[in-house]
C-alpha positions in Angstrom: 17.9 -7.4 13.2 14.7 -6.5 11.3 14.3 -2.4 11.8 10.4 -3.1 11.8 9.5 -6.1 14.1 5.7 -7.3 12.8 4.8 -6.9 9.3 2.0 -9.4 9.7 -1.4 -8.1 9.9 -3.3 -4.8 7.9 -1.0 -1.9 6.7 -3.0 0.9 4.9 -1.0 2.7 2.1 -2.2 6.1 3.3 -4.0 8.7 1.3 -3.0 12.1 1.3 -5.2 15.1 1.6 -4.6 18.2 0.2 -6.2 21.9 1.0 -8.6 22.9 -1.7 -5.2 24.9 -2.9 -3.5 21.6 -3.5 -1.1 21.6 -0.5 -0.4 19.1 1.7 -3.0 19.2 4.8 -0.9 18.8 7.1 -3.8 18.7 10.3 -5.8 16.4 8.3 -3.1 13.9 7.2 -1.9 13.7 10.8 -5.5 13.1 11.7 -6.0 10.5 9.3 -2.5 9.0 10.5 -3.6 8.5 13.8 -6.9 7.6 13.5 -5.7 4.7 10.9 -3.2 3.3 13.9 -6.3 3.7 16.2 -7.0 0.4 14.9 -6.6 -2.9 16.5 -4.6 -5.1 13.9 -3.0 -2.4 11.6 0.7 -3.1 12.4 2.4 0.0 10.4 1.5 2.5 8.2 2.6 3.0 4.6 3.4 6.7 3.2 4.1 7.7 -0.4 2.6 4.6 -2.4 0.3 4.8 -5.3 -3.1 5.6 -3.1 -0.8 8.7 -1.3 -1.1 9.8 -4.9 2.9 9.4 -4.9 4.0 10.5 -8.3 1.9 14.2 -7.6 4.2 15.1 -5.1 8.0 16.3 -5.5 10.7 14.9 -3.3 10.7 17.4 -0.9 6.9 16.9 -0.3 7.5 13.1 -0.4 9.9 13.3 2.5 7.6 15.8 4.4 4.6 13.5 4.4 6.5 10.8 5.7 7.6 13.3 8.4 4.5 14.3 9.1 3.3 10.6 9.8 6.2 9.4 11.2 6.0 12.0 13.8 2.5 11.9 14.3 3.1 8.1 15.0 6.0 8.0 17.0 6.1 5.6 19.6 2.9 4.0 18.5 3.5 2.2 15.2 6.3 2.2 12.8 6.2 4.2 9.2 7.2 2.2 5.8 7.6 4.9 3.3 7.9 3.8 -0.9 10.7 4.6 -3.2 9.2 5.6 -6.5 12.3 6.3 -8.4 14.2 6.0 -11.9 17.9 5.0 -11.1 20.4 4.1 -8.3 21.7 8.1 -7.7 18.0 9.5 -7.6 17.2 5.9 -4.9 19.7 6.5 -2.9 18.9 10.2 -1.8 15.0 9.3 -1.6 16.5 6.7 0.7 18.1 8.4 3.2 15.4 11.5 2.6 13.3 8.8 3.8 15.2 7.7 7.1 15.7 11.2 7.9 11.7 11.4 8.0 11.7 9.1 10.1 10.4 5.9 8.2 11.1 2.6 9.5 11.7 0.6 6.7 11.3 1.4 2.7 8.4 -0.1 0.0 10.7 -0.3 -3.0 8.9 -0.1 -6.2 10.1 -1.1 -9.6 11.4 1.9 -11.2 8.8 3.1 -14.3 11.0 3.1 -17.3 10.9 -1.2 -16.3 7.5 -1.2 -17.3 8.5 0.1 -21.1 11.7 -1.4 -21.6 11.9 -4.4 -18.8 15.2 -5.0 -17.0 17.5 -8.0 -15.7 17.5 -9.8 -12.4 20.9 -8.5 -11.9 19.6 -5.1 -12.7 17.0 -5.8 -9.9 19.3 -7.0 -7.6 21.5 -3.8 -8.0 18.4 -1.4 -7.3 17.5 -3.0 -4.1 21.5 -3.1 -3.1 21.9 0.6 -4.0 19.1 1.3 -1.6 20.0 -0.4 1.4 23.7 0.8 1.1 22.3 3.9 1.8 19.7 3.4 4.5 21.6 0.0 6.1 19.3 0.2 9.4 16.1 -0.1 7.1 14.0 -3.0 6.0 13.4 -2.8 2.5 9.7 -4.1 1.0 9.3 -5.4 -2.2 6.9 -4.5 -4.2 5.7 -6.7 -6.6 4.1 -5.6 -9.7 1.4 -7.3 -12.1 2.4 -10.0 -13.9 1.1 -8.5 -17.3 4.0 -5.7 -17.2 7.2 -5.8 -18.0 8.2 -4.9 -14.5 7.0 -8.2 -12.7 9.6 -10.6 -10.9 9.7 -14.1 -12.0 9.4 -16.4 -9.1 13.1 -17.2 -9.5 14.0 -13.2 -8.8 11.6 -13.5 -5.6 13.4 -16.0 -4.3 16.6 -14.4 -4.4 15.4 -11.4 -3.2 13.7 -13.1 -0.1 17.3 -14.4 0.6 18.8 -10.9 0.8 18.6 -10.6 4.5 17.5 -6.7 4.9 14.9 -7.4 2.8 11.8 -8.4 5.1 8.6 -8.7 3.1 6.7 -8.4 0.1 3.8 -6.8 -0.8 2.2 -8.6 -3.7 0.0 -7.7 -6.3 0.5 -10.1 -9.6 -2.9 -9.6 -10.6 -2.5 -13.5 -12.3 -3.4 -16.5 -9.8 -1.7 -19.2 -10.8 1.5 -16.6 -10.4 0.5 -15.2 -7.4 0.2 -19.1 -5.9 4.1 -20.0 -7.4 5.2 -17.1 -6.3 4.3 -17.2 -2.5 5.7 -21.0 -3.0 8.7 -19.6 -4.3 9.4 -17.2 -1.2 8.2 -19.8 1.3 10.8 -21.7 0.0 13.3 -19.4 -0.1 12.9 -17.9 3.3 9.6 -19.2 5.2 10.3 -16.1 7.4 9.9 -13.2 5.1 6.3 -11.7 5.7 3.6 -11.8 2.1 1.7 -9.3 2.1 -1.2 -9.3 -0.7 -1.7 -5.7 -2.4 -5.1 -6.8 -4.1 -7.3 -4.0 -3.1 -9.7 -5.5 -5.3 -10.4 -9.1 -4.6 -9.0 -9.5 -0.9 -11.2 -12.5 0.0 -9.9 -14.1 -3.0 -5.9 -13.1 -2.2 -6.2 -13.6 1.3 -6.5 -17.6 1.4 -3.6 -18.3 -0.4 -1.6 -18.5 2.9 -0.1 -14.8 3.0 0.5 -12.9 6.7 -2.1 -10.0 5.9 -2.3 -7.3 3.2 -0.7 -3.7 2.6 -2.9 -1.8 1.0 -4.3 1.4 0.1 -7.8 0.3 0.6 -7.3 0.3 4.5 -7.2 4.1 4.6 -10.4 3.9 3.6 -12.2 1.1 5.3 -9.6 -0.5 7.7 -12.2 -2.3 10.0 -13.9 -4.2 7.9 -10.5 -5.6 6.4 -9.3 -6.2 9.6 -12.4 -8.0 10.8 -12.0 -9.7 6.7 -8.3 -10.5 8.0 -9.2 -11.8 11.2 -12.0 -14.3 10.1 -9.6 -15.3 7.6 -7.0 -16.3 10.0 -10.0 -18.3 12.3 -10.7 -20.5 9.2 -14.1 -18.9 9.7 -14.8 -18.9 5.9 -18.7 -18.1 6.5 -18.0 -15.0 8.3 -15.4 -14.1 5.9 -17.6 -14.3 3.0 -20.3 -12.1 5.0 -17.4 -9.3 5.6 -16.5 -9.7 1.8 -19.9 -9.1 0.6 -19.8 -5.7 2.9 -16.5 -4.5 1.0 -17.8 -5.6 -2.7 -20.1 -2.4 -3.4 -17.5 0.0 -2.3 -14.6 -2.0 -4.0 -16.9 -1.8 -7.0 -17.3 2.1 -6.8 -14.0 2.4 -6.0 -12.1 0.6 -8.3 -14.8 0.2 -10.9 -15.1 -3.6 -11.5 -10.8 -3.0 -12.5 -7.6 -2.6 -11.3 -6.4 0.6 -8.7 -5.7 3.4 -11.2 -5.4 7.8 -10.4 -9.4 8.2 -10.8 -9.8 5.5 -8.6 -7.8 6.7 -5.7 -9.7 10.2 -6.5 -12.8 8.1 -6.2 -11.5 6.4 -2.6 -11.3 9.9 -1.5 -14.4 10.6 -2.5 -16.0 7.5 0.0 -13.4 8.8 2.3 -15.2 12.2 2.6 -18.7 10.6 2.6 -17.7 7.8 5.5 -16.6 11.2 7.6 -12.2 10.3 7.1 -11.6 13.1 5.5 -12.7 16.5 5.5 -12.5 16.9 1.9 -11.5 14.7 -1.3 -9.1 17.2 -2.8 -7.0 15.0 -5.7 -4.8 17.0 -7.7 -4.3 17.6 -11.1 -4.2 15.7 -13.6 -5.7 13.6 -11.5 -10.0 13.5 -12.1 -12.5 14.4 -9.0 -15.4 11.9 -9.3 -18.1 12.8 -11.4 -22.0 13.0 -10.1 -22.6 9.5 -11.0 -19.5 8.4 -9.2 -20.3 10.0 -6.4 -24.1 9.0 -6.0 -22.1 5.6 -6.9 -20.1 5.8 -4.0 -22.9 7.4 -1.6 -25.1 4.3 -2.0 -21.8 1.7 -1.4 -20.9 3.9 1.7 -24.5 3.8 2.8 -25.0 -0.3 2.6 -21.9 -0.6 4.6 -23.0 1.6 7.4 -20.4 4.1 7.2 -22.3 7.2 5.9 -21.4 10.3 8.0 -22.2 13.1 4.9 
């Protein structure tokens, strides 16, 4: 039995907020937790992925964020935390680090070195088994990489993963339409039951009507209303309406994400609209990681502005 029982509709990949000293904020990511879940149509909340500014933390502070969600959640909305990890051993233990937290179900992301040397189905197969052996009562989510590295899926290794019956959805973010399209085929077809969830922060409009179940994404810490209300007229057909939400989110996807693909400055930059809407307190990234620059930011004030949500 799924461990997580809706994965269709909006799931923000939560930010994490730091004190100016670069700690966890403890008050201010429980506020940002609950406020996210505040929101009709967000189903679960996401710790630890690439917009929680994942590979700053160590795996002691991974585990603690998703403790501090988890908690702050319980009994309101389940926790998904990812596993950002090099090899079986090191999975494992963020694994069950994870359950102990209190997470739900587990985002499994290809591991790094994948995107240098590539890998096998069969070693894909054995990451996701490792994992669930050692967290059986978890769901594990995969997540799907852009098709330009060497860490995507074909659509034949999708469909054997949607088969694998504790694995309950995908969060998909190929990047490449015409793989993005065989590739939801290829799961449909697999298993019709497993939930697609598109992970393109950066043209949702565009993602959304290819017949997926919502989208998991690090945008919605941000600006979860309006993709909600995107989501919603979406799912009505109402393309007018959805066009009008779209041309809402374009500015701050633009500042955001700067016309490319989510990188470290940009999730710096997210913070940055995150202060200015009133989400967070302050838009501490840390290092290496690159505050927004004045531009960026007057960038950013005018985007927030035009949308309606400027609170600084």
């Amino acid at each position: 039995m799924p461990s997580i029982a809706n994965y269709r509709g909006i799931i923000p990949a939560i930010s994490c907020p730091f004190t100016t000293d670069h700690r966890i904020d403890e008050p201010a990511l429980r506020k940002l937790a609950s406020w996210l879940a505040g929101h009709d149509g967000v189903v679960a909340v996401m710790t630890n992925g690439h917009t929680g500014e994942v590979f700053s933390l160590t795996p002691t502070e991974r585990a603690e964020v998703t403790r501090i969600v988890a908690d702050e959640l319980r009994g309101r909305m389940p926790v998904i935390s990812s596993i950002v990890c090099e090899g079986l051993a090191e999975a494992a233990e963020h694994a069950r680090a994870a359950q102990a937290a209190g997470a739900a179900a587990l985002d499994v992301m290809p591991p790094h070195h994948w995107l240098r040397f590539g890998f096998t189905p069969g070693h894909a197969l054995q990451y996701f088994e490792a994992i669930h052996r050692a967290a059986p009562e978890l769901d594990l989510v995969c997540h799907v990489y852009p098709a330009w590295t060497r860490a995507s899926y074909s659509s034949q290794l999708l469909a054997e993963l949607a088969r694998l019956p504790y694995l309950q959805a995908f969060k998909v973010g190929q990047r490449d339409m015409n793989k993005y399209a065989r590739d939801i085929q290829a799961i449909r077809e697999a298993d019709a039951s497993k939930a697609i969830l598109t992970c393109h922060d950066e043209y949702l409009l565009a993602s959304m009507v290819q017949g997926v179940d919502g989208a998991l994404v690090g945008f919605a810490t941000f600006i979860p209303q309006l993709i909600i209300d995107l989501w919603n007229a979406v799912k009505a057909g109402d393309l007018k309406k959805a066009m009008a939400v779209q041309a809402l989110i374009t500015p701050l996807k633009d500042a955001v994400y700067g016309g490319g693909e989510p990188t470290g400055e940009a999730h710096a930059r997210m913070k940055g609209g995150m202060y200015l809407a009133g989400v967070l307190a302050n838009a501490t990234v840390r290092p290496p990681t690159e505050a927004p620059n004045a531009r960026e930011m007057d960038a950013l004030r005018v985007a927030v502005a035009q949308a309606g949500l400027s609170k600084r």
